[in-house]
C-alpha positions in Angstrom: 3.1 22.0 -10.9 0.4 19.6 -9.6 0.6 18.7 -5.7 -0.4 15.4 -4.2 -2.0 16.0 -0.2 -1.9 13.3 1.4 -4.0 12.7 4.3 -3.8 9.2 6.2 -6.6 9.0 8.9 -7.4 7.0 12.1 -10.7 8.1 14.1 -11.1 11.3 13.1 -14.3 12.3 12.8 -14.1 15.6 15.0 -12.0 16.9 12.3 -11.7 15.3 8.9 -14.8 17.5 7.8 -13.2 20.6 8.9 -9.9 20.1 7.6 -11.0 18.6 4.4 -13.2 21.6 4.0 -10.0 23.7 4.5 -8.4 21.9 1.8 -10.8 22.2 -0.8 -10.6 25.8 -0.3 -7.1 26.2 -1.2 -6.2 28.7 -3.9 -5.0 26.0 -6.3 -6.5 24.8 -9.5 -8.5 21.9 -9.4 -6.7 20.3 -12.2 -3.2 21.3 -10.5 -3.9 19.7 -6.9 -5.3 16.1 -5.6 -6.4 15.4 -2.5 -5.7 11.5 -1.6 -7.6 10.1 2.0 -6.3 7.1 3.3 -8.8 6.3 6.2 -6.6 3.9 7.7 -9.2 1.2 9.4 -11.1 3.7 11.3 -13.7 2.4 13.3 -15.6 5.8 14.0 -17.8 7.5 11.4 -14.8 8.6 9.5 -15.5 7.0 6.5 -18.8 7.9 6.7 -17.6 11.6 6.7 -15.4 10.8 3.9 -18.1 9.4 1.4 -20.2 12.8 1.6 -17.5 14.6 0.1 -18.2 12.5 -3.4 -15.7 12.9 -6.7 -14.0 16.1 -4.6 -11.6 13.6 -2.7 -9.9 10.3 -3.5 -11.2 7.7 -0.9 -8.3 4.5 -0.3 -9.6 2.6 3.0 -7.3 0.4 5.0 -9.4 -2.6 5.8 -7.0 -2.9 9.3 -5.5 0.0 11.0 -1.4 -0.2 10.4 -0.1 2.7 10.7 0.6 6.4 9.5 3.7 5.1 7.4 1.4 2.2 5.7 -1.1 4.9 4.7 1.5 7.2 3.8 3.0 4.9 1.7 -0.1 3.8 0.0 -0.8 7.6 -1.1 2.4 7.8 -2.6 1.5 5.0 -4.4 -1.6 6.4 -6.0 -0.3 10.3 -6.5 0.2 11.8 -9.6 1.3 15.2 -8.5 4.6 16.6 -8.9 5.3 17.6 -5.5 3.8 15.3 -2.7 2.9 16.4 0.9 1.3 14.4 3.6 -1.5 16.4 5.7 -2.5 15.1 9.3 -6.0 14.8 9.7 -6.3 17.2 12.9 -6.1 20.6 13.1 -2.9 20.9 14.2 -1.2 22.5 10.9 -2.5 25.2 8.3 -3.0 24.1 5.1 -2.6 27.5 4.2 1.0 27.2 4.8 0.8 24.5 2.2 0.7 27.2 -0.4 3.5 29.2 0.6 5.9 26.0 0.9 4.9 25.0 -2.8 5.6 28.6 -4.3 8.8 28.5 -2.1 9.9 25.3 -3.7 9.2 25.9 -7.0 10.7 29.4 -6.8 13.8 28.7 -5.1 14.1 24.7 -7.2 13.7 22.6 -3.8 13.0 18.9 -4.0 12.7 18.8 -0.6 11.1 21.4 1.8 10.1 21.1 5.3 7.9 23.4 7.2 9.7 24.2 10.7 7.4 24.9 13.9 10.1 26.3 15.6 11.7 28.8 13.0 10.5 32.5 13.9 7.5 33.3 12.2 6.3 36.9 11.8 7.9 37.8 14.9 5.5 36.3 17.1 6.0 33.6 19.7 5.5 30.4 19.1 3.3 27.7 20.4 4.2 24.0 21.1 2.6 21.3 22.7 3.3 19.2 26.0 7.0 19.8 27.1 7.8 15.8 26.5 6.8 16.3 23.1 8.1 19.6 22.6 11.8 18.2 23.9 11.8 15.1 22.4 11.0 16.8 19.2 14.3 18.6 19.8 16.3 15.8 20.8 14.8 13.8 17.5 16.0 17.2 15.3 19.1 16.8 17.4 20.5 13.2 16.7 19.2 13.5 13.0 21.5 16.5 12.4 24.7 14.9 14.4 24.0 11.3 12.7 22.9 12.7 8.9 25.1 15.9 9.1 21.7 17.9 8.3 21.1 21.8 9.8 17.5 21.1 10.5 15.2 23.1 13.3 12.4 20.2 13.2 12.4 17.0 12.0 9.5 15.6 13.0 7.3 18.2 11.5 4.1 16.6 9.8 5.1 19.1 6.6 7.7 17.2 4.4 7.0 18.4 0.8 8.8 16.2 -1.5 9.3 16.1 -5.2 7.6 12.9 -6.4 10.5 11.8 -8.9 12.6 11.9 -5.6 10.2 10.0 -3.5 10.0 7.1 -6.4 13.9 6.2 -5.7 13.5 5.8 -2.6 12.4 2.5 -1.0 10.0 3.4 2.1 9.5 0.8 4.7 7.5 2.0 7.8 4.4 1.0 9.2 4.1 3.9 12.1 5.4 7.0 12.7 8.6 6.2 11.9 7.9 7.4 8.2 9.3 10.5 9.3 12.7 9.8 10.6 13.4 7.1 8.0 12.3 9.4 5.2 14.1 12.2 6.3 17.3 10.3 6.8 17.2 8.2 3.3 17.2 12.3 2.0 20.1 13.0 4.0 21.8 9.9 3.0 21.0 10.9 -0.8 23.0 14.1 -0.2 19.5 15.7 -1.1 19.3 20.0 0.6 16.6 20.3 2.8 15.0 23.8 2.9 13.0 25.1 5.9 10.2 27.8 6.2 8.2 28.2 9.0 4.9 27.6 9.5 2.0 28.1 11.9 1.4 24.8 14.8 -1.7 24.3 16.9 -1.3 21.3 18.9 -3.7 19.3 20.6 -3.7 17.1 23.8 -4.0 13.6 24.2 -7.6 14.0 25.1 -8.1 15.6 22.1 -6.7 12.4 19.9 -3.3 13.4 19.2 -1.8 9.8 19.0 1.8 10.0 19.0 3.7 9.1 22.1 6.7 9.2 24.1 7.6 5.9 23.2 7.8 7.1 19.3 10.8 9.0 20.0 12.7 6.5 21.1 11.8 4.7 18.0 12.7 7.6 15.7 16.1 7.4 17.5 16.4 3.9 16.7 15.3 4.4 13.0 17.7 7.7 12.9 20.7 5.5 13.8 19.8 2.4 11.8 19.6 4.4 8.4 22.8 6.0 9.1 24.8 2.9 7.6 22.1 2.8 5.0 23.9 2.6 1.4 22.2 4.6 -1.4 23.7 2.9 -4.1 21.0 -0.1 -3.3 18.4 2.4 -4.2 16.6 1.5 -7.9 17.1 4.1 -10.6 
């Protein structure tokens, strides 16, 4: 099955070339994978990056900066791949781990598949950032389990691999980074599974660029609790 990465960017010139390069590498046929950039207003050289990578990449440019959810949304959009997956453009996350969660969906007939930073993963420890975003992480997994009746271990993980068909019903309204919570609650709502495999996490700092904040998980809250009363029957066939 073709898969659609989707990679929404904001500044990121001290790693779009690495990551990108990563990409490219992946064991997947070039006819079976797209990679979609949405440089998302940056006002650094990250477009400039972006260009030197030619027909290898599909360039969509934000003339304003709006958000991860705008630029996600846009990507979806323009994909043409099966499965879809959105890729931040640090180096937080493997896209190795891309591959196993695609053969894991297509073996085991998942629509939906996220990769978990806190399941156990070869036995080893694992890493997480800042304790306020390590526990708000949990307390965002925690209220979107007890309000969408979901057994998840994280919910805000960047790695939400969705079939395309699926993604098409649903009617996606975020500007920010509250993609995640109302995407993965309009799932729940569908009555949708939700698989989990783990996956490797290096997180960065703030003075690094990571751009969430603490204020975002209130906000995912909010958006958790507000699509709880959302009514899937509105949703378009």
């Amino acid at each position: 099955m073709k898969l659609s990465i989707l990679v929404p960017a904001y500044n990121e010139d001290r790693t779009i070339a690495q990551l990108l390069a990563q990409l490219l590498a992946l064991d997947i046929p070039t006819s079976q994978r797209e990679i979609i950039v949405i440089d998302d207003g940056s006002r650094d050289a990250t477009q400039e990056i972006l260009t030197s990578f030619g027909g290898s990449i599909t360039v969509m440019v934000h003339p304003h900066n709006r958000g991860k959810g705008a630029a996600v949304r846009s990507g979806i959009a323009r994909a043409t791949g099966e499965y879809i997956v959105v890729q931040d453009a640090d180096l937080e996350y493997d896209p190795h781990d891309i591959l196993r969660m695609l053969a894991v969906a297509e073996r085991d007939q998942l629509r939906v598949l996220f990769g978990s930073r806190r399941l156990p993963l070869d036995g080893s420890g694992r890493r997480h950032g800042a304790w306020r975003y390590y526990l708000g992480g949990i307390l965002v997994t925690w209220c979107t389990n007890l309000l969408h009746g979901t057994h998840l271990t994280d919910e805000p993980t960047c790695y939400k691999m969705v079939r395309r068909d699926l993604l098409n019903r649903i009617p996606l309204n975020a500007e920010g980074f509250e993609f995640c919570p109302e995407l993965t609650a309009k799932i729940a709502r569908l009555g949708e599974p939700i698989g989990e495999i783990p996956i490797n996490y290096h997180p960065r700092t703030g003075a690094e660029g990571k751009k969430i904040r603490p204020r975002d998980g209130i906000i995912a809250v909010a958006v958790l609790l507000k699509y709880r009363f959302w009514r899937p029957e509105r949703m378009p066939n």
